[in-house]
BABA-681227 format. One line per 5 residues: number of its first residue (from 1); for each residue x, y, z of C-alpha. Coordinates in Angstrom, 1 decimal, decimal comma. Each point is the difference from the previous one (the first is absolute). Layout:
NUM> X:Y:Z  ...
//
This chain:
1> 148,4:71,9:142,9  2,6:2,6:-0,6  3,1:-2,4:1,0  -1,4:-2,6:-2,4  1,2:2,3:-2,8
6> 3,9:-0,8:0,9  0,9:-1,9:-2,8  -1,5:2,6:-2,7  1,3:2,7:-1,9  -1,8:3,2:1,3
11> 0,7:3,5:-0,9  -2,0:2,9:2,3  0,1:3,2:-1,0  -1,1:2,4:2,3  -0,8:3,8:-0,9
16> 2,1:2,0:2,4  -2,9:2,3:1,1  -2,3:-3,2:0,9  -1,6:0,7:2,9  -1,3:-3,4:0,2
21> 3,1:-2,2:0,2  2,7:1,7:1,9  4,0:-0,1:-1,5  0,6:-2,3:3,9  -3,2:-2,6:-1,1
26> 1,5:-0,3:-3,7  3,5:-0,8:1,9  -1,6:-2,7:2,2  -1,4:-1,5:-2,9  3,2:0,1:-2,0
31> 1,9:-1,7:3,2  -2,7:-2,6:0,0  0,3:-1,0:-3,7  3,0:-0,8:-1,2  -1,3:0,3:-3,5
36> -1,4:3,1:0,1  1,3:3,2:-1,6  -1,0:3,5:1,1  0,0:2,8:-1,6  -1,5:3,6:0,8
41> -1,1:2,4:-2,5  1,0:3,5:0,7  -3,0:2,9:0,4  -2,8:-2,8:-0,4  -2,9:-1,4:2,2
46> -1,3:-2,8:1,2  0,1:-1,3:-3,9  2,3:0,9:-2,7  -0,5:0,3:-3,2  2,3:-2,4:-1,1
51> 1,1:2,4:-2,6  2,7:1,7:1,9  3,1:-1,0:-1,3  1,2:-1,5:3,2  -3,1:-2,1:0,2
56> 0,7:-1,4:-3,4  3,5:-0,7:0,7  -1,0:-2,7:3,0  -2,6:-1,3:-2,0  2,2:-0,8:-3,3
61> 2,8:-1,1:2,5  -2,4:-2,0:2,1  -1,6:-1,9:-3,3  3,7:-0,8:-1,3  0,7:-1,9:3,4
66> -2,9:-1,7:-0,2  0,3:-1,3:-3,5  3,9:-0,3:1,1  -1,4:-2,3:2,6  -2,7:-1,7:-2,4
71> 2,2:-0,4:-2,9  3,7:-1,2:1,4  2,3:0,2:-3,3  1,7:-3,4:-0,1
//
């Protein structure tokens, strides 16, 4: 099910103090996805915030790609 995601735009970020997915398991993913960005959060869990201003950063980058993507100028 995982692979079937290829062809979208995915952005993971991943707190770096998660002790539920590893920095090697967020690598394999981002190798197996070509889409995929990843991002880790500094001093943060399993789950950031997504307040951290790194977090926000991917997200408002991510969400202009995708539009970019959506919305080709002509």
């Amino acid at each position: 099910m995982f692979d079937a995601l290829a062809d979208v735009p995915a952005l993971l970020l991943r707190g770096a103090l998660s002790d539920l997915l590893s920095e090697e398991t967020a690598q394999k993913m981002e190798a197996r996805l070509p889409k995929l960005g990843l991002v880790t959060i500094a001093d943060r869990g399993h789950v950031p915030t997504l307040e951290e201003a790194d977090a926000l950063s991917a997200i408002e980058a991510f969400v202009a790609e995708v539009d970019t993507l959506s919305h080709p100028s002509t």
